[in-house]
C-alpha positions in Angstrom: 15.1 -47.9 -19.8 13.3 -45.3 -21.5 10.4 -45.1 -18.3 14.4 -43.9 -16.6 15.2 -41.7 -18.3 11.6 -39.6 -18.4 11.4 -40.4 -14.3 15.0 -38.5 -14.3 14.5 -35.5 -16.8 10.9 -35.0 -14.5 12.9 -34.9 -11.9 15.6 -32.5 -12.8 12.5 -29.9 -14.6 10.1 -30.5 -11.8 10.0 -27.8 -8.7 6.7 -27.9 -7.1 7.6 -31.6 -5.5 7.5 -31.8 -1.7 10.9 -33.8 -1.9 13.9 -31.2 -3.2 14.9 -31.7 -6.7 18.5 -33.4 -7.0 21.6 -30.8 -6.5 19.2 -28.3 -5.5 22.0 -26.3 -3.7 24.0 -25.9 -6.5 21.4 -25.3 -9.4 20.2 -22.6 -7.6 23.6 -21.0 -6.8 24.6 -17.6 -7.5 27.2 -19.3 -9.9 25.3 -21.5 -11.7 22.2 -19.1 -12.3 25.0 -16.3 -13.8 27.1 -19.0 -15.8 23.6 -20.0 -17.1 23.2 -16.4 -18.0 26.0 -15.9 -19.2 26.2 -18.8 -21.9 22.3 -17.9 -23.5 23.6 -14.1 -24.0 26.6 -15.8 -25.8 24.7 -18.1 -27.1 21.8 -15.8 -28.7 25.0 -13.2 -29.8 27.1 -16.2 -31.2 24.0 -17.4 -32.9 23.8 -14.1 -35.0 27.0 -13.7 -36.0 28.0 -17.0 -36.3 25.8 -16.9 -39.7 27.3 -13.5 -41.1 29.8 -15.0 -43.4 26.8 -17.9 -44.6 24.4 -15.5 -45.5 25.6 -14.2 -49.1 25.6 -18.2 -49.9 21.9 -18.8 -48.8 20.8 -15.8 -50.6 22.6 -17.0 -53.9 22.9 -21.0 -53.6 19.5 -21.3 -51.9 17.3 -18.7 -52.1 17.8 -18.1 -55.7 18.9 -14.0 -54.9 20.5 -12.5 -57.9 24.2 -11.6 -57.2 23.4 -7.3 -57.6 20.4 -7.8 -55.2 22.4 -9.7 -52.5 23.6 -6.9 -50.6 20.2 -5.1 -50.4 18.8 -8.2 -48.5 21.5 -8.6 -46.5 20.6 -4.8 -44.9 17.3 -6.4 -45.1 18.1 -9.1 -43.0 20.2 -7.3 -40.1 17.2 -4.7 -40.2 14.7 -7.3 -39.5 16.8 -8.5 -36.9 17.0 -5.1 -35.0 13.6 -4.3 -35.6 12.6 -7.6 -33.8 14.7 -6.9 -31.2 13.7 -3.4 -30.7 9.4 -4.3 -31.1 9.7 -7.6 -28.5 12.0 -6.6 -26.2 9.1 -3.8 -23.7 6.5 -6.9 -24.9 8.8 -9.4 -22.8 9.6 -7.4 -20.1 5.9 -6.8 -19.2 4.5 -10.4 -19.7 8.2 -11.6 -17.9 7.5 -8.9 -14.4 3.9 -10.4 -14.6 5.0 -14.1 -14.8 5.1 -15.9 -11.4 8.4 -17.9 -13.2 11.4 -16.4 -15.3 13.0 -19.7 -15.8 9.9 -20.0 -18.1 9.8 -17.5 -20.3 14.2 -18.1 -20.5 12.8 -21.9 -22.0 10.7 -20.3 -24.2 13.0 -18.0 -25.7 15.1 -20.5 -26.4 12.8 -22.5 -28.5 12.0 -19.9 -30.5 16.2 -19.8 -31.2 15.8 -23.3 -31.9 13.0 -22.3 -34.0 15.1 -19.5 -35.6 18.1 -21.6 -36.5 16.5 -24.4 -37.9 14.5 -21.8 -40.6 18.1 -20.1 -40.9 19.4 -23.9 -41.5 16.9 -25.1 -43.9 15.2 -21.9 -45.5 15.6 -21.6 -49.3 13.0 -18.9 -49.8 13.5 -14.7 -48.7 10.2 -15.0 -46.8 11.5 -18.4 -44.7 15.1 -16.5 -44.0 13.3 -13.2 -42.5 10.9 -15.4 -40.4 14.0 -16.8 -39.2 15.6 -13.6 -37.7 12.5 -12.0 -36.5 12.2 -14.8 -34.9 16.1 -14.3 -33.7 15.4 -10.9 -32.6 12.3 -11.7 -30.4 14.7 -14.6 -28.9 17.5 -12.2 -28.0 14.5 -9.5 -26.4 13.4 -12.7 -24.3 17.5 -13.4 -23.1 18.3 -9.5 -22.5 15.4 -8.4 -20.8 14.1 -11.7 -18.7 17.8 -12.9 -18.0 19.1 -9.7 -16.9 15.9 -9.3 -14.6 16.6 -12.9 -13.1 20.6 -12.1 -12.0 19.2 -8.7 -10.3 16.9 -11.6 -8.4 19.8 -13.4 -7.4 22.4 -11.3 -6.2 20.2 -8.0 -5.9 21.8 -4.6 -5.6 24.9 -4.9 -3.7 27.3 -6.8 -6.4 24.8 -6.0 -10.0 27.8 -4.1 -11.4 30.4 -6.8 -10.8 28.2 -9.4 -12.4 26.8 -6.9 -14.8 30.6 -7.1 -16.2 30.4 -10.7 -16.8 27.9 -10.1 -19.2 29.8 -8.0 -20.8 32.7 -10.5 -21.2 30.5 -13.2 -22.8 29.2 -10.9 -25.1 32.3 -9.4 -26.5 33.6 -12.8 -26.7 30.5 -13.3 -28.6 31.2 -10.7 -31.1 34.8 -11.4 -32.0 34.7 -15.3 -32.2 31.5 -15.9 -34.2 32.4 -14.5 -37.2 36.0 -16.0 -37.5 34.5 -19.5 -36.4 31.4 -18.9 -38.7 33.7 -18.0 -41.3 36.4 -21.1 -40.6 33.9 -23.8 -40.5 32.5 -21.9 -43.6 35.4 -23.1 -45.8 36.6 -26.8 -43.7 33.2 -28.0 -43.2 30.6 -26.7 -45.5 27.4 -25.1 -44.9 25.8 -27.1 -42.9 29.0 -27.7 -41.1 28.6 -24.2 -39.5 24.8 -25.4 -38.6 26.2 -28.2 -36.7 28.4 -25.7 -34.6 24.9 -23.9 -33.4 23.0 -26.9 -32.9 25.4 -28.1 -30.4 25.5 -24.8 -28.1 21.9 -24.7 -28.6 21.8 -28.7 -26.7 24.1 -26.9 -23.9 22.2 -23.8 -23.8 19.0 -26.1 -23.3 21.0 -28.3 -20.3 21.7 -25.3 -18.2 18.5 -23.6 -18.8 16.4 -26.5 -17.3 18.6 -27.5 -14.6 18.5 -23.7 -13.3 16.5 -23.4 -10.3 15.4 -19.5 -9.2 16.5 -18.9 -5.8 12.9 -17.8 -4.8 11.5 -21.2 -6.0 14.6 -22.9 -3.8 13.2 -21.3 -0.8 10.5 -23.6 -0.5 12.5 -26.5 0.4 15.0 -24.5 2.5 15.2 -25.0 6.0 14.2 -23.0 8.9 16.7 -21.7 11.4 15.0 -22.9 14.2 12.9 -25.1 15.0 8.8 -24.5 15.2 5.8 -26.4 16.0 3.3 -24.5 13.7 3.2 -25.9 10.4 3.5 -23.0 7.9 0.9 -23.6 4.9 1.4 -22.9 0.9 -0.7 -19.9 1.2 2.0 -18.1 3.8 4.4 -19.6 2.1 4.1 -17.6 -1.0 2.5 -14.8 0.8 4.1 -11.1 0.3 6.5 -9.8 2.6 4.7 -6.2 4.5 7.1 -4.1 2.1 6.2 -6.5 -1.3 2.4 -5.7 -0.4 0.4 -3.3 -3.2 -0.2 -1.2 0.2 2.6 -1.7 2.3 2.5 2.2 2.6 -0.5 1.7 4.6 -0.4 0.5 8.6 -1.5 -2.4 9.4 -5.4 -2.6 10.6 -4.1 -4.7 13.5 -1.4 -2.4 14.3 -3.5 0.3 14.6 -5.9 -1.2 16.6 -3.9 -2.6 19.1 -2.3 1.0 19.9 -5.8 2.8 20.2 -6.8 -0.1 22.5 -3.8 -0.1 24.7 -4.3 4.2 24.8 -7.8 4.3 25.9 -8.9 3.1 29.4 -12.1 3.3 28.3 -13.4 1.4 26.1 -15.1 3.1 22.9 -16.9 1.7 19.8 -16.0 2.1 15.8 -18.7 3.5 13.6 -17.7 4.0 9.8 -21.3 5.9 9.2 -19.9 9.6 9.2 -16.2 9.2 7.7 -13.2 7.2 8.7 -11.9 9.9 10.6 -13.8 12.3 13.6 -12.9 13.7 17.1 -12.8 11.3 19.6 -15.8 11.4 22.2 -15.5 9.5 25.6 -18.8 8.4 26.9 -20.1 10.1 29.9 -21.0 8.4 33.0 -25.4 7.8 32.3 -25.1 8.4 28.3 -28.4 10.0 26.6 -30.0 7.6 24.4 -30.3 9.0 21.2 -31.3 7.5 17.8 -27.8 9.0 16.4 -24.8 10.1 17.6 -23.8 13.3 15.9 -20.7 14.0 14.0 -17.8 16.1 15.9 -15.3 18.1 13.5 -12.6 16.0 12.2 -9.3 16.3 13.9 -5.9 15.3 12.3 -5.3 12.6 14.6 -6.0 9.2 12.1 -6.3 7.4 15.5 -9.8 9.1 16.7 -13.3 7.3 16.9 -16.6 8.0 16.6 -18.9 6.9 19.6 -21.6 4.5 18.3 -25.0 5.2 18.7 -26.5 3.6 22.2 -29.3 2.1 20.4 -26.3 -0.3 19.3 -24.4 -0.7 22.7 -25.7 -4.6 22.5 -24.1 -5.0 19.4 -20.3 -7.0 19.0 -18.1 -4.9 20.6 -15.7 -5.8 17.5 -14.9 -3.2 15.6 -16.3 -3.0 12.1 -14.0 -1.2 10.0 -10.6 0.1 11.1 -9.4 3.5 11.0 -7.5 4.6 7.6 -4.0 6.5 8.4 -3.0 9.2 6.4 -0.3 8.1 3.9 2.9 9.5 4.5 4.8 11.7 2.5 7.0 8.6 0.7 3.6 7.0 -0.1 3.6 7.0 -3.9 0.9 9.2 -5.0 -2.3 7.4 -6.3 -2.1 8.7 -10.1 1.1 6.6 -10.2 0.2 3.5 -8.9 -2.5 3.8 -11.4 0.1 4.2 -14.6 1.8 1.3 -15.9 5.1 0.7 -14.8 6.7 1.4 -18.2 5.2 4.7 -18.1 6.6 5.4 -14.7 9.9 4.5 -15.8 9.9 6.6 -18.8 8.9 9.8 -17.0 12.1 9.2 -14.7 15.0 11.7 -16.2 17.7 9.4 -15.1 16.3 6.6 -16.7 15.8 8.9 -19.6 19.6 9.3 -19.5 20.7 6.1 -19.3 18.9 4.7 -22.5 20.7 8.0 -24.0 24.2 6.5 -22.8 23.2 3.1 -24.1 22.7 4.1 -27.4 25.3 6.5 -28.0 27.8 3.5 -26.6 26.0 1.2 -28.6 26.5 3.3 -32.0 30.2 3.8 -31.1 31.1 0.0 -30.9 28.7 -1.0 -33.7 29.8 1.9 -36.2 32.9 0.0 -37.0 31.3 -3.1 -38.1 30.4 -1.2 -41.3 33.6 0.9 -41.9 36.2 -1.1 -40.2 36.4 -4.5 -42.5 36.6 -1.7 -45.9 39.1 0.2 -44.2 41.9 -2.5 -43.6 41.1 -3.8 -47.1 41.8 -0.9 -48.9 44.9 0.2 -47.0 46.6 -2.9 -45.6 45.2 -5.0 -48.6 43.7 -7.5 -45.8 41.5 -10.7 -46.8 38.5 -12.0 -44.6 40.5 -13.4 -41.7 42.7 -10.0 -40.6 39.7 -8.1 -41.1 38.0 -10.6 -38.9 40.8 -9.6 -36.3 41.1 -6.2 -36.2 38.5 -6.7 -34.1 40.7 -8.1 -31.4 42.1 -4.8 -29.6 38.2 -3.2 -29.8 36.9 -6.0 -27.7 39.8 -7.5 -25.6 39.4 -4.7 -22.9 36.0 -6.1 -22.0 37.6 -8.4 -19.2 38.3 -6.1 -17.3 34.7 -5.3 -17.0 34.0 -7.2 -13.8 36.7 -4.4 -12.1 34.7 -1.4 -13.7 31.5 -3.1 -12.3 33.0 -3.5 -8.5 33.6 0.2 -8.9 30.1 1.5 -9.7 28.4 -0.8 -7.0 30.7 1.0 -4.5 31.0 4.5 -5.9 28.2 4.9 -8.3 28.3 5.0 -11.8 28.5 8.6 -12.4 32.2 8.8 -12.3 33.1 6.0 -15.0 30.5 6.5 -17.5 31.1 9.7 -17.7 35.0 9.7 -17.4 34.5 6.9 -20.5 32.7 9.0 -23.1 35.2 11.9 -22.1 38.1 9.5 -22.5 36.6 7.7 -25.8 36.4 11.4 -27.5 40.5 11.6 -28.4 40.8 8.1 -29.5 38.3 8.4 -31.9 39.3 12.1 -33.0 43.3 10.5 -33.2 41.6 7.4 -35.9 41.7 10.2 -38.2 45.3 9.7 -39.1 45.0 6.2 -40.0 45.1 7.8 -44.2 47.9 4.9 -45.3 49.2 1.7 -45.3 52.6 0.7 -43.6 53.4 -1.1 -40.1 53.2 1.9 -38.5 49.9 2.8 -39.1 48.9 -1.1 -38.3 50.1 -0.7 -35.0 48.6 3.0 -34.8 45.1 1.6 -35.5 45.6 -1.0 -32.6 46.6 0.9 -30.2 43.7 3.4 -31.0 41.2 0.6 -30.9 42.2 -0.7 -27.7 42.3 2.0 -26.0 38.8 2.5 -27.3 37.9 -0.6 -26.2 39.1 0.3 -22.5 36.6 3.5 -23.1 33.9 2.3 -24.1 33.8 -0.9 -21.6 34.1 1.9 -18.7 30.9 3.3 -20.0 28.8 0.1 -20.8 29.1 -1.9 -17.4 28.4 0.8 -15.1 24.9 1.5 -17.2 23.9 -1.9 -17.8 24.1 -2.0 -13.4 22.8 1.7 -13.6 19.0 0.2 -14.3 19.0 -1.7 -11.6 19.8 1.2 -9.2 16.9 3.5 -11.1 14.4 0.8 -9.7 15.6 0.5 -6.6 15.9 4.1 -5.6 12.3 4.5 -7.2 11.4 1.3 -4.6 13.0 2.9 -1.7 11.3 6.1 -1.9 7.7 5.1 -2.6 7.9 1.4 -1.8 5.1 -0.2 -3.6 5.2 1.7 -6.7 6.1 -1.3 -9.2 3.8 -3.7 -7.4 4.6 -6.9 -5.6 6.5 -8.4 -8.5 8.7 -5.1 -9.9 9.3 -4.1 -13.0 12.7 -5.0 -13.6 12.2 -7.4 -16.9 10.8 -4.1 -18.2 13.5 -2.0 -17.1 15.6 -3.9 -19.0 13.8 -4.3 -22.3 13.7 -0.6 -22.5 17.9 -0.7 -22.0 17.7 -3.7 -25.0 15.3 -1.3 -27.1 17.9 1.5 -26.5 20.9 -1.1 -27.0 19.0 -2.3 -30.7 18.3 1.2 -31.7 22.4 1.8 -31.2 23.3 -1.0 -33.6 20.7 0.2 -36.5 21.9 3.8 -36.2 25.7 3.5 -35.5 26.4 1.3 -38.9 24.3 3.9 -41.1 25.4 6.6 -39.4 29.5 5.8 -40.0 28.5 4.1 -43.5 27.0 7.4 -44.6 29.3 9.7 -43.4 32.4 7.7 -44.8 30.7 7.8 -48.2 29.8 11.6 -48.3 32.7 13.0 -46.5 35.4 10.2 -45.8 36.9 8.5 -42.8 38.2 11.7 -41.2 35.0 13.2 -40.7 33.4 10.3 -39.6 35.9 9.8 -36.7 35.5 13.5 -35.8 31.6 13.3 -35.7 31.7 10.1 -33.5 34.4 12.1 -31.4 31.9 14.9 -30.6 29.1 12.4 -30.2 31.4 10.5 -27.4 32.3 14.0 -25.8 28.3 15.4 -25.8 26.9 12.3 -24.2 29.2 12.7 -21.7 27.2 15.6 -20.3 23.9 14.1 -19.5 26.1 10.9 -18.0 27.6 13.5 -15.6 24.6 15.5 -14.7 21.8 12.5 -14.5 23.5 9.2 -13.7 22.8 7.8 -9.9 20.3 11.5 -10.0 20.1 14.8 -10.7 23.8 16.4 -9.5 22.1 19.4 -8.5 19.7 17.5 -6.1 23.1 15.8 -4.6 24.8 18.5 -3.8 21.3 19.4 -2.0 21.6 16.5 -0.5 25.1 16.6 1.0 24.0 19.9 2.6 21.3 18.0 4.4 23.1 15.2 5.1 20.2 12.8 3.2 21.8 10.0 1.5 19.3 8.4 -0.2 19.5 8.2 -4.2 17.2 10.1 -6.4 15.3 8.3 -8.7 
């Protein structure tokens, strides 16, 4: 029984068969690769704050914490986490655009969650429990900046944005149900009882992780569309398209040969001896026999020839070197496809500009976590579970971010991130009069925060799809630049480092200012935050708007990168 059940999970795992795995059609689906998706970045979020309201027990009960030093390691904690998160994440982009599998490095990521949970579960010491959330951290870097790089894969440029928005739905969903679950099982089912809860997402995060097949490892067993009679090998089978090649810039020896063949009636001879490229010489009718041919000046044709030597006239008419075209002008230039890939990102404005927008939009949303939860308390007098709710009208906008994400792949992302920030800036300037308690100023503070919430989504979805048009522009311009397997995985961990770096600085930034100055100034400093990052969205996202308007003149369509 057991010798069935290995034969079937082999099966299921295994890809490199000749027969096709079981289901392969629908494992390697655009649906079932982005639920897949979409249920580790849940998982990995819900993971994190599922053990929020456990953590003040583990550091008294287990750990042996005394009660004044519990909420020092609690910052502790949620540091080590970010820190992780913002250390891994350009690690796991580069080793993911170099690995010939992402599915792989998704697996291994989620045994280091496993990994993370269990020292979360079990821990009793402080050095066990910050193990366990670097270790969380470097799980999320591997589920943000590998998975996000495997849906560009699958659905590529065209419909990014849209999908882009589903990941935005599972992880506000994320957000606003771990903690009130972590916090329920808390008091029905005990500690562990909340264990239990991650243990068994963790099982179904492990299910759809292996059954996943990448659409470029489905290709192998697809059919052709017509029948052929010449076998096609594994080598040509996972040979690079012309445009994936390191050189696709460059004509193809072949190519070049055939033309100058087809051009010249007569027949002439390569020579490589006095530079790839010289004026072309036909041979006269009784040629002087020489022991060398001279060089002629060099012309600007790449097509010429140099006339062999007649010593050499016996030799194999073949030619022995082809001639070398001049690159053309979208060619990139050879000191960048000599810098890493991450360095060719970070010299890019617009990318620049984007990780800006991702952290400001990540401070706004995560600021709240620290003042937010106080706030009710002390004015509506709430306990755990309505401060767990208030929560609700922040993140409940984030379904419509599918909508927001169809709009940027057909009209850019320009217009909504910016238009978000601008629109976030009165909302959080208007929090300010939230100073009492009362219904009315319950249903103030709702209103505020959802409408917020309706901000803020406008600008994340667009920005998240926003990286994947960066590299593609860059591709289009000087195809080749990234190599044959991109850089996308990287892309991506830079957006998660930018993303990390917003939740560190939006907490301390809103905790600080609330103690020094109170809640109205720290609304109105987040309000001018929201309102200045709203410039560099309008002049840098989907390029530089001067260079468009340059560009509309000319008529040139094409996307600056």
């Amino acid at each position: 029984m057991s010798g069935h059940i290995t034969q079937g999970f082999l099966a299921l795992v295994k890809s490199d068969s000749e027969k096709p795995p079981p289901l392969l059609k629908h494992r390697s689906s655009k649906g079932f690769i982005l639920t897949t998706i979409c249920i580790a970045v849940f998982t990995d979020i819900f993971l994190y704050g599922i053990i929020v309201p456990v953590v003040p027990f583990a550091l008294t009960q287990r750990a042996g914490v005394a009660q004044e030093d519990v909420q020092h390691w609690v910052s502790v904690l949620l540091a080590v986490y970010g820190a992780a998160l913002l250390a891994s994440a350009p690690v796991c982009g580069f080793l993911a655009d170099r690995s010939t599998s992402r599915r792989l490095p998704l697996l291994v990521g989620l045994l280091a969650l496993a990994g993370a949970t269990l020292m979360l579960c079990f821990g009793r010491t402080i050095g066990v429990l910050v193990a366990g959330r670097l270790l969380q951290g470097t799980s999320a870097a591997v589920v943000w900046t590998v998975g996000l790089a495997l849906l560009v894969d699958t659905v590529g440029q065209k419909e990014i944005g849209q999908v882009m928005g589903y990941i935005s739905i599972s992880m506000s969903v994320s957000i606003l149900v771990a903690p009130l679950l972590g916090g329920v099982v808390y008091d029905r089912g005990g500690y562990y009882g909340v264990y239990y809860m991650a243990f068994a997402l963790i099982v179904v995060d492990i299910i759809l992780r292996t059954a996943m097949i990448e659409k470029k490892v489905a290709r192998r067993w697809e059919k052709p569309d017509g029948p052929t009679d010449t076998p096609v090998s594994s080598e040509q089978k996972q040979a690079p398209l012309p445009s994936q090649r390191k050189d696709s810039w460059l004509p193809h020896p072949d190519s070049v040969l055939h033309m100058t063949l087809s051009e010249n009636k007569v027949a002439k001879k390569w020579t490589t001896k006095n530079g790839p490229t010289a004026k072309a010489t036909p041979p006269p009718e009784d040629p002087p026999v020489t022991p060398r041919t001279k060089r002629a000046p060099p012309v600007s044709n790449p097509e010429t020839i140099l006339e062999e030597p007649e010593s050499r006239s016996n030799s194999n008419p073949r030619l022995e070197s082809p001639p070398q075209a001049v690159p053309s002008s979208d060619a990139p230039p050879p000191e960048a496809r000599r810098r890493p890939p991450i360095v060719v990102l970070l010299s890019s404005r617009r990318l620049l500009s984007a990780l800006y927008c991702a952290l400001v939009q990540s401070a706004l949303l995560a600021a709240w976590d620290a003042v937010l939860p106080l706030r009710v308390a002390y004015l509506f007098h709430w306990r755990s579970l309505g401060a767990g709710l208030i929560f609700l009208p922040l993140v409940l906008p984030s379904f419509v971010a599918p909508l927001v994400g169809a709009f940027a792949d057909k009209y850019g992302s320009r217009l909504p991130t910016s238009v978000g920030f601008l629109l976030a800036t009165p909302f959080l300037i208007l929090l300010r009069v939230v100073e009492h308690g009362g219904r009315g100023q319950v249903v103030i503070l709702c209103v505020l925060l959802a409408l917020l919430g309706v901000a803020l989504t406008i600008v994340m979805t667009p920005l998240l799809a926003e990286i994947t048009y960066i590299l593609d522009a860059k591709e289009k311009k000087h195809p080749g630049l990234f190599g044959q397997k991109g850089a996308y995985a990287q892309a991506y961990g830079l957006f998660n480092c930018a993303f990390a770096g917003g939740m560190l600085v939006g907490p301390l930034w809103a905790g600080a200012v609330v103690d020094k100055q109170g809640w109205g100034t720290m609304c109105l400093t987040l309000g001018i935050l929201a309102f200045v990052s709203a410039i560099p969205a309008f002049l840098f996202t989907n390029g530089w708007i001067g260079k468009r308007w340059t560009r509309r003149k000319k008529g040139d369509d094409e996307a600056d990168a």
